[in-house]
FIGU-651107 format. One record per residue (C-alpha): residue in one letter; x, y, z. Coordinates in steps of 0.1 Angstrom, whole numbers, padded with zeros to 4 digits, always signed. Example, Ala and Ser with C-alpha at 12.3 -4.5 7.8 and 13.67 -1.06 7.14 Angstrom:
# residues 2
A+0123-0045+0078S+0137-0011+0071
This chain:
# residues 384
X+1460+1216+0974X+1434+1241+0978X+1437+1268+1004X+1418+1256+1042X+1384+1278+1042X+1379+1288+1078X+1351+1305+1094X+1354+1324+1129X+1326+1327+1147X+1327+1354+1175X+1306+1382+1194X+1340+1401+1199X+1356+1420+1179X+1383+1423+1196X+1389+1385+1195X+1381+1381+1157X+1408+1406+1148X+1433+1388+1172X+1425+1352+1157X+1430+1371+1123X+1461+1379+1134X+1469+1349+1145X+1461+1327+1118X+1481+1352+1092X+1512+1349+1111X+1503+1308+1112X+1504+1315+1072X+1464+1304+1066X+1444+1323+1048X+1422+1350+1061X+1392+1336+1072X+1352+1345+1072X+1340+1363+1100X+1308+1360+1117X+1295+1381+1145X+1271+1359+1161X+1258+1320+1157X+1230+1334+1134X+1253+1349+1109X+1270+1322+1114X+1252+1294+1100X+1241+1314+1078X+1276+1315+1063X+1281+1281+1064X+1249+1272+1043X+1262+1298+1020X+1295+1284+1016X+1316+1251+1024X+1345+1253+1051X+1372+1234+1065X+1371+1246+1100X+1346+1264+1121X+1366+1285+1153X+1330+1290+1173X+1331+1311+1206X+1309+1296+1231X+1290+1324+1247X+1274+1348+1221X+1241+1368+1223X+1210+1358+1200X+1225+1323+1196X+1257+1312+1211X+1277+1280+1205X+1259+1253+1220X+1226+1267+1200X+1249+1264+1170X+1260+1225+1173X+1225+1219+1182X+1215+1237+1141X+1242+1216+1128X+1243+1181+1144X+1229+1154+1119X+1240+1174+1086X+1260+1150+1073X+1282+1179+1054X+1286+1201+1086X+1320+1211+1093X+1343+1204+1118X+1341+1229+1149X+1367+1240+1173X+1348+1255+1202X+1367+1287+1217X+1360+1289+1256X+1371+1307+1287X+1389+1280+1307X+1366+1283+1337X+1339+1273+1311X+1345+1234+1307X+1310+1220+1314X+1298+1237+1284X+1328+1227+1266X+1320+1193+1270X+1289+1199+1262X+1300+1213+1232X+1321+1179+1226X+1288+1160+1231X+1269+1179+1207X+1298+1168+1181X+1324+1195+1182X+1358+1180+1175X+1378+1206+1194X+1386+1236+1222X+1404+1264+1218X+1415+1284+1251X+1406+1325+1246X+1443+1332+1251X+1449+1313+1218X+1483+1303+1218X+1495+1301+1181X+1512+1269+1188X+1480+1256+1206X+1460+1270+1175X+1483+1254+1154X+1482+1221+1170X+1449+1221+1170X+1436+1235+1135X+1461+1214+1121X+1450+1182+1136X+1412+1193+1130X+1417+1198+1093X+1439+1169+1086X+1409+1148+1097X+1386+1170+1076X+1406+1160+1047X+1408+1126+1055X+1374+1125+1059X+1365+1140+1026X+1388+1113+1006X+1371+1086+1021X+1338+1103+1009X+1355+1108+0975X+1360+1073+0975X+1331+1056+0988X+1313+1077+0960X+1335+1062+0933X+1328+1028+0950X+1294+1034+0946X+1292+1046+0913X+1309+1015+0900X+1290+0991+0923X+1258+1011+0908X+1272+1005+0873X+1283+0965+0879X+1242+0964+0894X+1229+0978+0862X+1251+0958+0841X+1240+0925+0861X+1202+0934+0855X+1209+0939+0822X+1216+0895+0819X+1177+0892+0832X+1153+0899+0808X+1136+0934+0819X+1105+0931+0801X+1096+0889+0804X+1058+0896+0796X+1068+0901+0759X+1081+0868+0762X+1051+0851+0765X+1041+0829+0741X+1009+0806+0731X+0989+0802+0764X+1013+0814+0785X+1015+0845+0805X+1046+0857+0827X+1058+0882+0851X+1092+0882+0874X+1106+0910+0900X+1144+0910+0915X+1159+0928+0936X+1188+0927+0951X+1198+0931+0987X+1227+0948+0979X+1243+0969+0950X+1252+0935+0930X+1233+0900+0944X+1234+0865+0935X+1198+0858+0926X+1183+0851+0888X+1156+0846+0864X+1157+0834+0830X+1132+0833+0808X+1143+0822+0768X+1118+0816+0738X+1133+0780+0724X+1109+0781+0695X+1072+0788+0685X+1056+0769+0715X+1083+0764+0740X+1100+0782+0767X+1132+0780+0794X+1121+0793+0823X+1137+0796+0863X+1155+0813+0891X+1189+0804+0906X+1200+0813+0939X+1242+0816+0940X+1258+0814+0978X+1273+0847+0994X+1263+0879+0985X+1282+0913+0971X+1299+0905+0937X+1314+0876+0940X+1283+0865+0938X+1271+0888+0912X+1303+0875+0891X+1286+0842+0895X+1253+0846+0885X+1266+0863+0858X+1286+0832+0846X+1253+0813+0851X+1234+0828+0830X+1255+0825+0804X+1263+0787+0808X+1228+0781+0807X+1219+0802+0777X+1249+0787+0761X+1237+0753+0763X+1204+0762+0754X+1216+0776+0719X+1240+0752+0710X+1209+0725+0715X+1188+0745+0699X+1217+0747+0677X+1216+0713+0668X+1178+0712+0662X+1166+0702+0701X+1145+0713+0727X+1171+0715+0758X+1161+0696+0784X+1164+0710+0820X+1184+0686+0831X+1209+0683+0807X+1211+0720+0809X+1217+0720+0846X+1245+0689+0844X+1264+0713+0816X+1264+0742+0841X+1273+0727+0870X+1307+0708+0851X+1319+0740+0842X+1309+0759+0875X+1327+0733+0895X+1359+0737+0880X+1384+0756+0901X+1363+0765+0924X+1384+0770+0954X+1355+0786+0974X+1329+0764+0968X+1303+0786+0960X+1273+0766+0949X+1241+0776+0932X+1206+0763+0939X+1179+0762+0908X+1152+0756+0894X+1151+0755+0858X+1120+0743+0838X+1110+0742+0804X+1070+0744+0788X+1053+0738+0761X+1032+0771+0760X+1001+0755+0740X+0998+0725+0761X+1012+0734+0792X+1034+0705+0799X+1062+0708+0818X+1098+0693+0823X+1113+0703+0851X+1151+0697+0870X+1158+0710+0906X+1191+0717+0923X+1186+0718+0961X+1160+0745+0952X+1124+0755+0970X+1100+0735+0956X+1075+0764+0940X+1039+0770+0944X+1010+0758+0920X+0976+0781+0921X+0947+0771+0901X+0908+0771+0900X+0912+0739+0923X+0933+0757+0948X+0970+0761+0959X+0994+0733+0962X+1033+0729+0965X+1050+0712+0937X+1064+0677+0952X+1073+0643+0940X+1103+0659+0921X+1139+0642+0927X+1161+0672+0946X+1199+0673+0926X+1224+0690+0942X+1236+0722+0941X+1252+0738+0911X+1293+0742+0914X+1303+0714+0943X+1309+0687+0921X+1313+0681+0888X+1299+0647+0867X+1270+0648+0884X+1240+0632+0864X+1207+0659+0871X+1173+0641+0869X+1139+0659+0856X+1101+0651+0863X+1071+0661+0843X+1039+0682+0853X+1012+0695+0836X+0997+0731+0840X+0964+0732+0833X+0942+0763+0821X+0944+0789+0850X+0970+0777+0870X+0999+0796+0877X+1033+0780+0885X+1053+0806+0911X+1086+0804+0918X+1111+0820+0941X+1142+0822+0958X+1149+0820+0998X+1152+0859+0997X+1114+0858+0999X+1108+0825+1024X+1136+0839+1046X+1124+0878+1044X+1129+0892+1085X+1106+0910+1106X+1122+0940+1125X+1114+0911+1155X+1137+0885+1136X+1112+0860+1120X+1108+0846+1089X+1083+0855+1065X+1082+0817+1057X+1063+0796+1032X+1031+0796+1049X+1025+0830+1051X+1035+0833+1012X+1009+0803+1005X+0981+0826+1022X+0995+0859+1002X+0991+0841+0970X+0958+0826+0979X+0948+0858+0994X+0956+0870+0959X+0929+0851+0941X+0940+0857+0902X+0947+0887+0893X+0974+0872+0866X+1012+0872+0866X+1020+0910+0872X+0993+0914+0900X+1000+0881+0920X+1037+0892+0927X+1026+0929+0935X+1006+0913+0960X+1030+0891+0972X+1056+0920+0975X+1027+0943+0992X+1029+0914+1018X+1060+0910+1023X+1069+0948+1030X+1039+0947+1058X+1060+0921+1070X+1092+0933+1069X+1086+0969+1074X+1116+0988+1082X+1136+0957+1087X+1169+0964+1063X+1169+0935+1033X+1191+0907+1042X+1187+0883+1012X+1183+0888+0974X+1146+0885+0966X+1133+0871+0933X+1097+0855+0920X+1088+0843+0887X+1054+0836+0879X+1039+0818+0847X+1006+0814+0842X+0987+0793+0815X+0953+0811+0803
């Protein structure tokens, strides 16, 4: 273990060479003086230290002036303040300003002891859990990049025919639940949708993970076999296999559609899903008269049904995940689906990419500062 780097910070010279002392015959190291609070934060931005012994009183800028430079630097080290013992209201000052310690001017080496001891123990402790929480993060970054990587990134090369796409997620944490898929099945048709897996943090993330590949899975093997997959069969597949041992229940709501990108015709299957929006020439209107399945990974054997629609040229089919319907105000309201409705009629058409900037330019005047709660995730596909 490396040496403790300490730092005394005193107008006396008399009281530096005696806390020298002091701390040699304690067996630390000799530490980095500094004559005045000026000098020394100018140390302390110059180097890192374990343990700051600050006097109090001190021409130019004294130990209160001191706590005041260094409170809300998240690397600022720990401080024991030295005092006078008739001086208490400015050591609690001190205290309030962040200082962990005091240190009486008679400095008692087992009082010194005591207290540098205990003052860089928690220093170390400290710096292990930030050690720590940076590994954390580094992997949590790594598992989020490695989720992102299951979506397709670039979707607008997937387009196709008469279709044009775009889709945005992000999630509200390092690893989420949501998804998009979007799958060429041939020359003129393609598997679209978004999923929404329950919980959040990576056992969801392992989830939606799984998802996506059941459902590409399926996909191949009918394409495999010379078929267009139908939604619905798709869905049933999934949901056998993410029911089984599933001792938590977690359960995935979808939508999961596929078009013919020439004629625009649509089969879709829905699993206790938001029903998405339709915006055309003719204006915008919610997708209904579509039977609602349940949820993905309850129960398994359950037969999914599908309905039919037809896009026609100009509309744009949007979908999207509760992360968006369910986005909070700093005042704790929903953004809802009435206020998305106006954003994407306030949108006119600008096409795919443009409609959900628009919708995401929205939704951050609504949220504002408000920290995301919920996964967010649109999809839009228009055909020209």
């Amino acid at each position: 273990m490396a040496e403790p780097q300490i730092l005394v910070v005193d107008d006396s010279g008399f009281n530096r060479l005696l806390l020298k002392r002091r701390l040699a015959e304690l067996g630390y190291p000799e530490p980095v003086m500094a004559e005045n609070g000026r000098l020394g934060l100018a140390a302390m931005a110059a180097q890192r230290f374990d343990a700051v012994l600050l006097d109090l009183e001190m021409p130019e800028l004294d130990g209160i002036g001191v706590l005041e430079a260094l409170r809300g630097q998240p690397d600022a080290p720990p401080v024991i303040v030295i005092s006078a013992l008739t001086d208490m209201a400015g050591v609690i000052r001190c205290i309030e300003l962040g200082a962990e310690d005091y240190l009486p001017k008679s400095f008692d080496p087992p009082l010194l002891r005591a207290r540098l001891n205990a003052v860089l123990e928690k220093k170390r402790l400290r710096d292990l859990a930030a050690e720590r929480l940076a590994a954390l993060e580094a992997e949590l970054n790594s598992a989020r990049h490695a989720q992102l990587s299951l979506v397709p990134q670039n979707v607008a090369r997937l387009a196709t025919g008469r279709v044009t796409l775009a889709a945005h997620m992000e999630p509200a944490r390092q690893v989420g639940g949501d998804l998009y898929e979007v799958l060429r099945l041939d020359a003129t048709h393609l598997l679209f949708g978004v999923a929404d897996v329950s919980g959040k943090g990576a056992p969801a993330g392992l989830t939606m993970a799984r998802t996506v590949g059941l459902v590409r899975s399926a996909a191949r093997m009918a394409m495999g076999r010379g078929e267009i997959p139908s939604p619905a069969m798709l869905m049933e597949m999934a949901n056998d296999d993410l029911s089984t041992d599933n001792p938590e229940m977690t359960f995935v709501t979808a939508l999961l559609g596929v078009v013919n990108t020439e004629t625009g015709a649509c089969r879709i299957c829905v699993a206790g899903h938001e029903a998405p929006f339709i915006q055309g020439p003719a204006g915008l209107r919610a997708m209904s008269g579509f039977s609602s399945n349940p949820a993905m990974g309850v129960i398994d054997g359950l037969p999914y049904r599908e309905g039919e629609l037809t896009l026609a040229a100009g509309e744009t089919l949007v979908l999207f995940t509760d992360g968006v319907s369910e986005a909070e105000s700093p005042e704790g309201d929903f953004y809802g689906r009435e206020r998305l409705a106006d954003a994407i009629r306030a949108a006119g058409d600008p096409g795919p990419e443009g409609l959900l900037a628009a919708i995401l330019a929205d939704m951050a005047l609504f949220t504002r500062d408000a920290p995301q709660a919920d996964d967010v995730t649109l999809l839009a596909l228009r055909l020209t």
